[in-house]
N, CA, C, O and CB atoms as a CASP TS submission, in Angstrom:
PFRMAT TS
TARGET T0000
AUTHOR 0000-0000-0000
METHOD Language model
MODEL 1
PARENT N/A
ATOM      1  N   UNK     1     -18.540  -8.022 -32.682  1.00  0.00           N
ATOM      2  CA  UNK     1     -18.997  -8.139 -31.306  1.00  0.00           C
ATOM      3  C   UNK     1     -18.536  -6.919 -30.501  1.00  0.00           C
ATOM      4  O   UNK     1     -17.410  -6.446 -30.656  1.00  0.00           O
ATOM      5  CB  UNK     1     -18.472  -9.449 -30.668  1.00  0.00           C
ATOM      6  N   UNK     2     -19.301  -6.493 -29.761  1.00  0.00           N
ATOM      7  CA  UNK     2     -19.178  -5.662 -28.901  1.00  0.00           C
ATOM      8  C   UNK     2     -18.037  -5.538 -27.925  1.00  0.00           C
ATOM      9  O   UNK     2     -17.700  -6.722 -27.916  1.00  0.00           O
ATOM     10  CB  UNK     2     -20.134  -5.759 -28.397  1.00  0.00           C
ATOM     11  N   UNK     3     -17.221  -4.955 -27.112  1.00  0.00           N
ATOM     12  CA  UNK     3     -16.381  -5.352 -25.604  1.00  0.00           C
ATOM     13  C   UNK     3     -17.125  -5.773 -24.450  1.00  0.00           C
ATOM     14  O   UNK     3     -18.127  -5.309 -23.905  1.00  0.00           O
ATOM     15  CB  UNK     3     -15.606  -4.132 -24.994  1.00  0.00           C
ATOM     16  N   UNK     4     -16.829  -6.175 -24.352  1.00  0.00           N
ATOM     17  CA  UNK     4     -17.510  -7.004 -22.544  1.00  0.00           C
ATOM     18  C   UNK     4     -17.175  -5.709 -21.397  1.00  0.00           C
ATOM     19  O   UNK     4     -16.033  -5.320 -21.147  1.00  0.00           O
ATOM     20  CB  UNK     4     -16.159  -8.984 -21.785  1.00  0.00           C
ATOM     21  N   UNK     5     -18.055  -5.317 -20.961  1.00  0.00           N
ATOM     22  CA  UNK     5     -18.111  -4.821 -19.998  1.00  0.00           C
ATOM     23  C   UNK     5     -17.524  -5.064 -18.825  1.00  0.00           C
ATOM     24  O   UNK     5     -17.377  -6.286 -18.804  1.00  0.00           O
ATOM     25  CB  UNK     5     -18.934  -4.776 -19.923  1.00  0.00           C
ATOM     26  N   UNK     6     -17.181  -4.694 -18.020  1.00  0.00           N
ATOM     27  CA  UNK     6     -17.086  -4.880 -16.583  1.00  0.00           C
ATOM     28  C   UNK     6     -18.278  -4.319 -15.755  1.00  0.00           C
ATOM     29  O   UNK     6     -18.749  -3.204 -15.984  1.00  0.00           O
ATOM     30  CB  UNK     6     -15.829  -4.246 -16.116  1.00  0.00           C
ATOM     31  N   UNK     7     -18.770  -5.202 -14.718  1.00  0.00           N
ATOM     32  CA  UNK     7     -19.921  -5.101 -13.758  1.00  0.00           C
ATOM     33  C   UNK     7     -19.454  -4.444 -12.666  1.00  0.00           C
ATOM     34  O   UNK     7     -18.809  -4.927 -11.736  1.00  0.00           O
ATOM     35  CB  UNK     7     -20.525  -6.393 -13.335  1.00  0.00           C
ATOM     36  N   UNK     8     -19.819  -3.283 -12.822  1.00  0.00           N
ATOM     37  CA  UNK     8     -19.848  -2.109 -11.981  1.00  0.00           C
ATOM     38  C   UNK     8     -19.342  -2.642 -10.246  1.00  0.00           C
ATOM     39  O   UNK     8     -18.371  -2.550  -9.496  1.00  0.00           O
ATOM     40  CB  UNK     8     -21.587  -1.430 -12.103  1.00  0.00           C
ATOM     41  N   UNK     9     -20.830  -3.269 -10.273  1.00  0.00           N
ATOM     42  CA  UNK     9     -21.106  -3.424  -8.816  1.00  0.00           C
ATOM     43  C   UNK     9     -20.137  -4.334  -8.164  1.00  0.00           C
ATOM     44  O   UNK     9     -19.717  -4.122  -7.026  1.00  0.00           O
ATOM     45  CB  UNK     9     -22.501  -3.947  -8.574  1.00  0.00           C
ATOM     46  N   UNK    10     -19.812  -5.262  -8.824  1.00  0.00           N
ATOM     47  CA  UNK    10     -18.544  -6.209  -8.598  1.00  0.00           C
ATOM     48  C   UNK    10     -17.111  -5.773  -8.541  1.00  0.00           C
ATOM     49  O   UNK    10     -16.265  -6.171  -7.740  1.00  0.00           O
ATOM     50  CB  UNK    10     -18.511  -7.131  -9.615  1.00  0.00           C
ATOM     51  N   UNK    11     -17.004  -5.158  -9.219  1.00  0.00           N
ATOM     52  CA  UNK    11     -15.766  -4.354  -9.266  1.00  0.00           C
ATOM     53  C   UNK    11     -15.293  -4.009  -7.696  1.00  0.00           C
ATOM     54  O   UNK    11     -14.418  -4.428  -6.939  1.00  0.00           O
ATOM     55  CB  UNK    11     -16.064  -2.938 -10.169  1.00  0.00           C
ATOM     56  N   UNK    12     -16.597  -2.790  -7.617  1.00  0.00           N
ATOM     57  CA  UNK    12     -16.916  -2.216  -6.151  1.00  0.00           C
ATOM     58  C   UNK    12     -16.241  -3.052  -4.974  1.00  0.00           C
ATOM     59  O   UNK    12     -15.629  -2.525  -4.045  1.00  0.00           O
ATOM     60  CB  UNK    12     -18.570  -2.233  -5.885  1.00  0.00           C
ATOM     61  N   UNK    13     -16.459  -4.622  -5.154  1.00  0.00           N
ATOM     62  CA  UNK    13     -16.957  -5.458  -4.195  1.00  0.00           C
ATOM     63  C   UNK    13     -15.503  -6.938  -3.975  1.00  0.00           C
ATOM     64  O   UNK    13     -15.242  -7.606  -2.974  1.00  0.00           O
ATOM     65  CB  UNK    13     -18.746  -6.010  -4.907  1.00  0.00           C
ATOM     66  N   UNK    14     -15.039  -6.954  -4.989  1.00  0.00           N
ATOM     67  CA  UNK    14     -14.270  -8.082  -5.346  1.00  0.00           C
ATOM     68  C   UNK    14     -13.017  -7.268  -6.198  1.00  0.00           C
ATOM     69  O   UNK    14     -13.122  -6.369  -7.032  1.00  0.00           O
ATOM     70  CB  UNK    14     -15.240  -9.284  -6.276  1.00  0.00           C
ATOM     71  N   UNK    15     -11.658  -8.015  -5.596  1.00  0.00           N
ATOM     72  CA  UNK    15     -10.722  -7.490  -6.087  1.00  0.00           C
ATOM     73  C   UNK    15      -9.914  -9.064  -6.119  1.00  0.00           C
ATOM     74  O   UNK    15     -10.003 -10.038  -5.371  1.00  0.00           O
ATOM     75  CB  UNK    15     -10.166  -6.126  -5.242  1.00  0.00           C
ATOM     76  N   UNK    16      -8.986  -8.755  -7.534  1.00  0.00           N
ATOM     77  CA  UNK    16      -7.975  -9.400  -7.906  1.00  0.00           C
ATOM     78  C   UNK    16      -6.653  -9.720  -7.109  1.00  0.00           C
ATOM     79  O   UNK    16      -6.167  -8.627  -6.817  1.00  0.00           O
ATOM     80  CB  UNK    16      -7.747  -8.839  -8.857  1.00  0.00           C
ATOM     81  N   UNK    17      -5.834 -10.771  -6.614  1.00  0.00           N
ATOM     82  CA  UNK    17      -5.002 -10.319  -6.266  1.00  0.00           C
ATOM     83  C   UNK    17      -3.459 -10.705  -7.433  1.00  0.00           C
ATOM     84  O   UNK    17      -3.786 -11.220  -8.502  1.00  0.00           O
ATOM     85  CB  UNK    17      -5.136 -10.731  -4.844  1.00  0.00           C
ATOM     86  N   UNK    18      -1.937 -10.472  -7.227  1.00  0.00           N
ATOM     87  CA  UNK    18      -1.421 -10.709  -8.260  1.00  0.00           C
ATOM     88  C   UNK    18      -1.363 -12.532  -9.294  1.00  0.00           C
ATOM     89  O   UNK    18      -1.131 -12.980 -10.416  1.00  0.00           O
ATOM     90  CB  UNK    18      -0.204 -10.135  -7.747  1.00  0.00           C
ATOM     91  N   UNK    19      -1.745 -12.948  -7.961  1.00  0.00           N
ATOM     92  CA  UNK    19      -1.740 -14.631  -8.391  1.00  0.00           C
ATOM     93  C   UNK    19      -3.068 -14.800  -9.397  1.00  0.00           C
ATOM     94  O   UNK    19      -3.129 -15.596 -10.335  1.00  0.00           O
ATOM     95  CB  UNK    19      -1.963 -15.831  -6.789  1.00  0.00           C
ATOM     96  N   UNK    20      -3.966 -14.001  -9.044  1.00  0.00           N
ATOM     97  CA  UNK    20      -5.698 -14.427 -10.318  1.00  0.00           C
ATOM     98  C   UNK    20      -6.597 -14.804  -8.991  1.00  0.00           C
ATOM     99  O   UNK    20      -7.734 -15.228  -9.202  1.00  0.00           O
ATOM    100  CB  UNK    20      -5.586 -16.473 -11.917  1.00  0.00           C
ATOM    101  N   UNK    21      -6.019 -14.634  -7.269  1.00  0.00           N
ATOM    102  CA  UNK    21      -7.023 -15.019  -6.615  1.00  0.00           C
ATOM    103  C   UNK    21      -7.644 -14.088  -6.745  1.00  0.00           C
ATOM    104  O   UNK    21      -7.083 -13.115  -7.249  1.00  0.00           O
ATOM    105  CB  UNK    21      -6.932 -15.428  -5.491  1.00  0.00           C
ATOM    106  N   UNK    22      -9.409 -13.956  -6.252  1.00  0.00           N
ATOM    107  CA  UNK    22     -10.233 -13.057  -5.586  1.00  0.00           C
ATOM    108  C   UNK    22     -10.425 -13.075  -4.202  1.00  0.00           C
ATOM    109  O   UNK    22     -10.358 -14.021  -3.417  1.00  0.00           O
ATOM    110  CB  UNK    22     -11.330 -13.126  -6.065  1.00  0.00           C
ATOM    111  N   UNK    23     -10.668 -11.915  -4.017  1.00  0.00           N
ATOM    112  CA  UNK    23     -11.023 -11.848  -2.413  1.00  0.00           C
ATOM    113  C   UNK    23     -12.276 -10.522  -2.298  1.00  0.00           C
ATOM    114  O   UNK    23     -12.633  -9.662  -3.103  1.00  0.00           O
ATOM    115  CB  UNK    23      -9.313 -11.380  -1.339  1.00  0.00           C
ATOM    116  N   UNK    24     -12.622 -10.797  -1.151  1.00  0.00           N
ATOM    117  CA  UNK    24     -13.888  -9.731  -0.853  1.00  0.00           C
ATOM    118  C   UNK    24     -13.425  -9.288   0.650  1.00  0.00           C
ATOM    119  O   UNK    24     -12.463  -9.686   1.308  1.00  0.00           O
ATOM    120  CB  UNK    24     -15.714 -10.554  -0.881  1.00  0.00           C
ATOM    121  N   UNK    25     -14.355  -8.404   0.947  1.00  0.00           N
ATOM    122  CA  UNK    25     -14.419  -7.909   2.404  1.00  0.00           C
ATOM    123  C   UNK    25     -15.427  -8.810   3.122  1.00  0.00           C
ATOM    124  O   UNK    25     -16.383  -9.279   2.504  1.00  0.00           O
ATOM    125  CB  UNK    25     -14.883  -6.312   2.519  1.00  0.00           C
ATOM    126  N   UNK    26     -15.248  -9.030   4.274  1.00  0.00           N
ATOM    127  CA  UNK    26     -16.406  -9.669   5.294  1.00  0.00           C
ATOM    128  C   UNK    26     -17.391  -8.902   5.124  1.00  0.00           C
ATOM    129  O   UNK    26     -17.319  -7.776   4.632  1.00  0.00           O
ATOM    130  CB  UNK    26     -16.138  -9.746   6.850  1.00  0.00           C
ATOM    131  N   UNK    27     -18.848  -9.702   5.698  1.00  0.00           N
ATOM    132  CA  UNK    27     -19.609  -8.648   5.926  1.00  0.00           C
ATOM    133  C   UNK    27     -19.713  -8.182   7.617  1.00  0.00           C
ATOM    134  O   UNK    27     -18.966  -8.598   8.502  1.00  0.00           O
ATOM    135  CB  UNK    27     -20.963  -9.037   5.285  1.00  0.00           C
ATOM    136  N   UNK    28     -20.711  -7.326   7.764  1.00  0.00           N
ATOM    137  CA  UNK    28     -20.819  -7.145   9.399  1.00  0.00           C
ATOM    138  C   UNK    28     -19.797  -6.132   9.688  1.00  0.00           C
ATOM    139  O   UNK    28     -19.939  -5.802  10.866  1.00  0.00           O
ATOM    140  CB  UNK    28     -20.498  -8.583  10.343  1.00  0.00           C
ATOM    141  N   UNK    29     -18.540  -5.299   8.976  1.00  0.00           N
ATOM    142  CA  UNK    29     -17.881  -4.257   9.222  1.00  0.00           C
ATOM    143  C   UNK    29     -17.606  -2.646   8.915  1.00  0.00           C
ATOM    144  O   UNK    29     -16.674  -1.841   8.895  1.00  0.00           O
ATOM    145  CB  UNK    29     -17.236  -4.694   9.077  1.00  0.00           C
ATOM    146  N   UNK    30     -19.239  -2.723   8.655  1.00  0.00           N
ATOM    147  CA  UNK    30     -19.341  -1.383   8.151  1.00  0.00           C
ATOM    148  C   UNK    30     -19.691  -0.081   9.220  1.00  0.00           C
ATOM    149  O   UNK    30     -19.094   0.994   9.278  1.00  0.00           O
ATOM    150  CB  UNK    30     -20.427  -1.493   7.090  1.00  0.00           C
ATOM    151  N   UNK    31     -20.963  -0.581  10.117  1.00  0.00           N
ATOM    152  CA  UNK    31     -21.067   0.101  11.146  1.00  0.00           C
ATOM    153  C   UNK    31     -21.806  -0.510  12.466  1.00  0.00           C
ATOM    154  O   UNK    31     -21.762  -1.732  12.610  1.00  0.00           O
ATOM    155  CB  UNK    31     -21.617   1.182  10.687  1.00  0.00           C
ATOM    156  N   UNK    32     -22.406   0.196  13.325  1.00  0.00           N
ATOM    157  CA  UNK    32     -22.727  -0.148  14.320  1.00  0.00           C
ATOM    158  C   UNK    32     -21.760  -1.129  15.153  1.00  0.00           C
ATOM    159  O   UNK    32     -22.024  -2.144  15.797  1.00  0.00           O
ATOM    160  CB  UNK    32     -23.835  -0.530  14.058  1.00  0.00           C
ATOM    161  N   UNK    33     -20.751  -0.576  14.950  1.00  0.00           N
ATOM    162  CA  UNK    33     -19.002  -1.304  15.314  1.00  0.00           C
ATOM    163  C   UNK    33     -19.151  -1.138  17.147  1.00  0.00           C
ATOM    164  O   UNK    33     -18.542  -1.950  17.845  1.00  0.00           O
ATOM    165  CB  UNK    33     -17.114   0.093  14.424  1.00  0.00           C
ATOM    166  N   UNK    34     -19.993  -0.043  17.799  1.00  0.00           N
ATOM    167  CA  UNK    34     -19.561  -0.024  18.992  1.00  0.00           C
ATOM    168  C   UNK    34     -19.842  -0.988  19.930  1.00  0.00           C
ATOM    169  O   UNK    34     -19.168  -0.976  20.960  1.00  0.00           O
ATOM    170  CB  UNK    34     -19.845   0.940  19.403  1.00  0.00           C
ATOM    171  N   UNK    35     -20.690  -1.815  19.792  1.00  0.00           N
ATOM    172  CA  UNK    35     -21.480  -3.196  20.038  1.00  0.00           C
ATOM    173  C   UNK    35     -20.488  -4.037  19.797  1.00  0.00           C
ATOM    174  O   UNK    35     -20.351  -4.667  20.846  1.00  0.00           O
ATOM    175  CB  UNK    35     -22.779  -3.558  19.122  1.00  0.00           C
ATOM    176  N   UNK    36     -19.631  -4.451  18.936  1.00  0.00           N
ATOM    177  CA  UNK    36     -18.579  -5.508  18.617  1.00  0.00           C
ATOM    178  C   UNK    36     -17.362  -5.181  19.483  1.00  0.00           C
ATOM    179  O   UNK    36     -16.967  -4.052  19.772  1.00  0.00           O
ATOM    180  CB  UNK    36     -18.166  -5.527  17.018  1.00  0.00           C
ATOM    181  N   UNK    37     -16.729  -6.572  19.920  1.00  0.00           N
ATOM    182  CA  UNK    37     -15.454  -6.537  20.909  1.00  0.00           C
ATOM    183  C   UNK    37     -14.487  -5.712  19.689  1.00  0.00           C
ATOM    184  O   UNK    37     -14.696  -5.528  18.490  1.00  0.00           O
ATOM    185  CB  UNK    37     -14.751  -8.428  21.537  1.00  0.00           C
ATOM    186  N   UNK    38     -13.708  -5.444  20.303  1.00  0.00           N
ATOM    187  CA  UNK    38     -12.001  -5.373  19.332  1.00  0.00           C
ATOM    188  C   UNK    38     -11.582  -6.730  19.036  1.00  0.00           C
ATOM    189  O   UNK    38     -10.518  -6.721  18.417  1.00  0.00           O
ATOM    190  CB  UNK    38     -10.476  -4.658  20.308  1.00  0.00           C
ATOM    191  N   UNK    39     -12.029  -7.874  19.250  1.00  0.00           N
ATOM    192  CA  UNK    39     -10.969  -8.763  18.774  1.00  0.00           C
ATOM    193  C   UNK    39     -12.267  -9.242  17.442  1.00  0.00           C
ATOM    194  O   UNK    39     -11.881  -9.926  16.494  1.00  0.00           O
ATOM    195  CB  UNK    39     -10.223 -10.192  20.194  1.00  0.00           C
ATOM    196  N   UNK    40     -13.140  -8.983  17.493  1.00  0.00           N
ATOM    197  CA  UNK    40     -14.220  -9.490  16.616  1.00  0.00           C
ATOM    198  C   UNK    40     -13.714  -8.113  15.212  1.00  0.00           C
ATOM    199  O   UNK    40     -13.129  -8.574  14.232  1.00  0.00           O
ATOM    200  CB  UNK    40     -16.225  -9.381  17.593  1.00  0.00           C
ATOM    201  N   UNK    41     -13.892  -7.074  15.228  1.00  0.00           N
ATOM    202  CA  UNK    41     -13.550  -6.041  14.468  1.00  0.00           C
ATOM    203  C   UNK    41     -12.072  -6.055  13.839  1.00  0.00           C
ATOM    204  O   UNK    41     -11.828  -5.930  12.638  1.00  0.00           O
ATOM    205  CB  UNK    41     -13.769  -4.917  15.270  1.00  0.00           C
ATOM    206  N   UNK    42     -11.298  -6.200  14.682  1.00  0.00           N
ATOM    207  CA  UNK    42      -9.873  -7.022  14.186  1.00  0.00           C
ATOM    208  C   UNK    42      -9.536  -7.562  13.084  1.00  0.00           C
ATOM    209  O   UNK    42      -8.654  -7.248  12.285  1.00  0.00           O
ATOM    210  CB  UNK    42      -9.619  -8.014  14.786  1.00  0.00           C
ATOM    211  N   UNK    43     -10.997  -9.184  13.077  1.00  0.00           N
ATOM    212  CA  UNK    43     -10.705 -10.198  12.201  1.00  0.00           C
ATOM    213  C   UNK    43     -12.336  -9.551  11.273  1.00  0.00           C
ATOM    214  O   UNK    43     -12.945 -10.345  10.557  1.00  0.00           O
ATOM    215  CB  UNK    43     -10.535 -12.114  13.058  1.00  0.00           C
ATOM    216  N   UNK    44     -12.642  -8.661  11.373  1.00  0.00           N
ATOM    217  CA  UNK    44     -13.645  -8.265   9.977  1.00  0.00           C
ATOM    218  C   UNK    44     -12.455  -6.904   9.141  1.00  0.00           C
ATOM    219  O   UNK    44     -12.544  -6.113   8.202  1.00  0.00           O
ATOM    220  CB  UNK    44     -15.773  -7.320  10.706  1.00  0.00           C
ATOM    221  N   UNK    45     -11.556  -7.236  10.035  1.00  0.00           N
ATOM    222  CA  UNK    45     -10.570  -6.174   8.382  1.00  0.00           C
ATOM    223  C   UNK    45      -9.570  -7.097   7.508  1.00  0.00           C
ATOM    224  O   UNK    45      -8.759  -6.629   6.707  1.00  0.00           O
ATOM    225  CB  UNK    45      -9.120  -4.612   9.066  1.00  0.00           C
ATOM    226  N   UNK    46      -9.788  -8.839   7.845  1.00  0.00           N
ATOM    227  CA  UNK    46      -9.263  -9.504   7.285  1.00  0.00           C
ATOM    228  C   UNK    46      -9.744  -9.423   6.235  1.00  0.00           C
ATOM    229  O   UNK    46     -10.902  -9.046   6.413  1.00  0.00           O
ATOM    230  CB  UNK    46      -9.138 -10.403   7.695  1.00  0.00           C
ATOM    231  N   UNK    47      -9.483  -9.597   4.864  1.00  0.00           N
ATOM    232  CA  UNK    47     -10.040 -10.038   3.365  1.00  0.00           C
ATOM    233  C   UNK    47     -10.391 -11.424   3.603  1.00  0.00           C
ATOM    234  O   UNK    47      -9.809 -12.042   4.495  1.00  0.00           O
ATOM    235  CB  UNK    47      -8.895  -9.924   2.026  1.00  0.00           C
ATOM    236  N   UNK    48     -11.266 -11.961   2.908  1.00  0.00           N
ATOM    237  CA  UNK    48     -11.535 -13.315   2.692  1.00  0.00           C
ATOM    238  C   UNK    48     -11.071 -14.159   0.979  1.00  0.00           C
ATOM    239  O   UNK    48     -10.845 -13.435   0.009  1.00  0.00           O
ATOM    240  CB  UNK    48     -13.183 -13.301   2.997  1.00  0.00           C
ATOM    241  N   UNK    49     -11.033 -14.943   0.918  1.00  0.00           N
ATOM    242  CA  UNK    49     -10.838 -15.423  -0.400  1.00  0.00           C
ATOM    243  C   UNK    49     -12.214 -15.970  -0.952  1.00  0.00           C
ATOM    244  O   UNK    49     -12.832 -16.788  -0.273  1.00  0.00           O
ATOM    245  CB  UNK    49      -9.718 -16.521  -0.403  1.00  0.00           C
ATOM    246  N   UNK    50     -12.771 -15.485  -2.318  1.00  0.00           N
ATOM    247  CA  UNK    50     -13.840 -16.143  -2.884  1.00  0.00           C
ATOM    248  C   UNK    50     -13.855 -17.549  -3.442  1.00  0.00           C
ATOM    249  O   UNK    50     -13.035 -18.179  -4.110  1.00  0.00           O
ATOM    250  CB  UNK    50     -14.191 -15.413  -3.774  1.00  0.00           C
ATOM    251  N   UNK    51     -15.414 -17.928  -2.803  1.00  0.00           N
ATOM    252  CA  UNK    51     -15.019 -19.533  -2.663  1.00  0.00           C
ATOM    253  C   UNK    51     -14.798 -19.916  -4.400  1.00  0.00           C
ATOM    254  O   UNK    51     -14.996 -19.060  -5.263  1.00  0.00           O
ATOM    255  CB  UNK    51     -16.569 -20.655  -1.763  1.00  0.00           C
ATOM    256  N   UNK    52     -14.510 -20.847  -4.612  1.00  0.00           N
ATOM    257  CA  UNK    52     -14.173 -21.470  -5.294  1.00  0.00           C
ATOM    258  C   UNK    52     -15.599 -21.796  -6.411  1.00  0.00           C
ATOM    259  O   UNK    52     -15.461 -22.067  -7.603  1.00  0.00           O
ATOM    260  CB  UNK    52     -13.486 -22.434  -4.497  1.00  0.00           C
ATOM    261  N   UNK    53     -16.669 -21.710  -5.835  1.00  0.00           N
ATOM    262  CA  UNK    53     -17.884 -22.172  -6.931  1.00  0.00           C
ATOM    263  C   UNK    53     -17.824 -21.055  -7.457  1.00  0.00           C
ATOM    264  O   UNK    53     -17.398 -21.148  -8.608  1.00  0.00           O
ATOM    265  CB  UNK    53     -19.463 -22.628  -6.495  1.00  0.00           C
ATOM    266  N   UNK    54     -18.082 -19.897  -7.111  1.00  0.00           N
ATOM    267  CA  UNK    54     -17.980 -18.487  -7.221  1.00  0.00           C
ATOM    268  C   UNK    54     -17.058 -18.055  -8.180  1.00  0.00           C
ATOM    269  O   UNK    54     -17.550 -17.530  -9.179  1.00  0.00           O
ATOM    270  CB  UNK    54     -17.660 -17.917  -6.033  1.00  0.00           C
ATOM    271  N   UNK    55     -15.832 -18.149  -8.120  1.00  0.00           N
ATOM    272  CA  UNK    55     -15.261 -17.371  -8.951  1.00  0.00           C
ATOM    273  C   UNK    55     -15.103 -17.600 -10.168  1.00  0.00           C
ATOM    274  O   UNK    55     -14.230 -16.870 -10.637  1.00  0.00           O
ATOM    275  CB  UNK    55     -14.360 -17.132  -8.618  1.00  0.00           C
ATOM    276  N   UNK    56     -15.585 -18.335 -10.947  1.00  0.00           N
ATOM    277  CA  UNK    56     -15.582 -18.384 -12.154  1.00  0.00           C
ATOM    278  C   UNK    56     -16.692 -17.374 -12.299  1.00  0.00           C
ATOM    279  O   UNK    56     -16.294 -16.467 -13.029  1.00  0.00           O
ATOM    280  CB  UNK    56     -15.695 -19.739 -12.731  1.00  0.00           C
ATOM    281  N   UNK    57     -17.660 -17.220 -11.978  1.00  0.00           N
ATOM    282  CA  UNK    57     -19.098 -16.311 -12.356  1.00  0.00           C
ATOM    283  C   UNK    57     -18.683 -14.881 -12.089  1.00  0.00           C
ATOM    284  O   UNK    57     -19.084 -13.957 -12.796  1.00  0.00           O
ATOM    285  CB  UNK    57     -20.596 -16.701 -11.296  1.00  0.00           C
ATOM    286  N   UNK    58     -17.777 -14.693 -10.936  1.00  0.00           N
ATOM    287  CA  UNK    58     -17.153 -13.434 -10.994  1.00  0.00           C
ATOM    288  C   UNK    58     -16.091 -12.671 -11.665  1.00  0.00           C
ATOM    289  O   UNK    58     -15.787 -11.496 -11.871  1.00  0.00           O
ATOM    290  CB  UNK    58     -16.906 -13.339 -10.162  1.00  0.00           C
ATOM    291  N   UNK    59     -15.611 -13.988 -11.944  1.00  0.00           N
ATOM    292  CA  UNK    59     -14.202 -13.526 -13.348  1.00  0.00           C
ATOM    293  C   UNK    59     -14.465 -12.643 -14.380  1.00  0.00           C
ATOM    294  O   UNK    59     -13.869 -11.637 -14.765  1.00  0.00           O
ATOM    295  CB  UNK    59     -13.704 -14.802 -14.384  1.00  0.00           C
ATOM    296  N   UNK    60     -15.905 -13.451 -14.920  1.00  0.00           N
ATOM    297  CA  UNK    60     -16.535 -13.272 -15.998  1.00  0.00           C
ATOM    298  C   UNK    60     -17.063 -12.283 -15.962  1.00  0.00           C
ATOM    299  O   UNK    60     -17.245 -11.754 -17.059  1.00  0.00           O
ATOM    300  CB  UNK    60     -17.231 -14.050 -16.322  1.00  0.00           C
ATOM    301  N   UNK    61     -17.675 -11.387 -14.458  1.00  0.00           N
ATOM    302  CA  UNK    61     -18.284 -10.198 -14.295  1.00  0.00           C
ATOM    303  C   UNK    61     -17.286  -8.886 -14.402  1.00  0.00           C
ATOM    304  O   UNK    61     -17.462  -7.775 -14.904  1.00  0.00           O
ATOM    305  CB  UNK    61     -18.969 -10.288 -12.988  1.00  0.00           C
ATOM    306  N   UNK    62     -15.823  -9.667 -13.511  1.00  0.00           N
ATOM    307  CA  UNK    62     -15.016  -8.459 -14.027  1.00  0.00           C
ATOM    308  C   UNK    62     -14.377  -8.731 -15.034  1.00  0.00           C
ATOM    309  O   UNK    62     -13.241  -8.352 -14.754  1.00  0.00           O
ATOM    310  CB  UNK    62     -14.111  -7.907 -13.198  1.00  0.00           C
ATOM    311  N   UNK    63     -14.355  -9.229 -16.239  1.00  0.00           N
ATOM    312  CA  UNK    63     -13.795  -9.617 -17.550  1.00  0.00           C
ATOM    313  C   UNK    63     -12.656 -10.203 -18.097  1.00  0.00           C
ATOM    314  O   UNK    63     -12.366 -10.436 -19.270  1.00  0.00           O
ATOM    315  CB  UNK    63     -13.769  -8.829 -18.066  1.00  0.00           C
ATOM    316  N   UNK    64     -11.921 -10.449 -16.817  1.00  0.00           N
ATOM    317  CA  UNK    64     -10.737 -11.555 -17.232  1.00  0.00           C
ATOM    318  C   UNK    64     -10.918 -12.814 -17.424  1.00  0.00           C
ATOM    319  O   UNK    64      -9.967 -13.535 -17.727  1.00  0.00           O
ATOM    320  CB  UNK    64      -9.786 -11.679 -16.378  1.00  0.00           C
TER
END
């Protein structure tokens, strides 16, 4: 059998933390920021945690 890859695009997008959680970035914080308060921009540099249906399908994309 071949090695399992890791999915590029996921990688990009979803990170591990030391416990095996995942987390992602919000969306909505990339640009057109001057329109958004500061307290709204604030809480889009929080990480989020990936829900729970989800991360099994993403585990598997990044190969652990």
């Amino acid at each position: 059998m071949p090695k399992m890859k890791t999915h590029k695009g996921t990688k990009k997008r979803v990170r591990a933390t030391a416990t095996g959680k995942l987390l992602h970035q919000r969306t909505f914080g990339s640009h057109l920021l001057t329109k958004k308060s500061a307290n709204r921009k604030r809480k889009l540099r929080k990480a989020l945690k990936v829900a729970s249906s989800d991360s099994n399908r993403l585990r598997g994309l990044l190969g652990r």
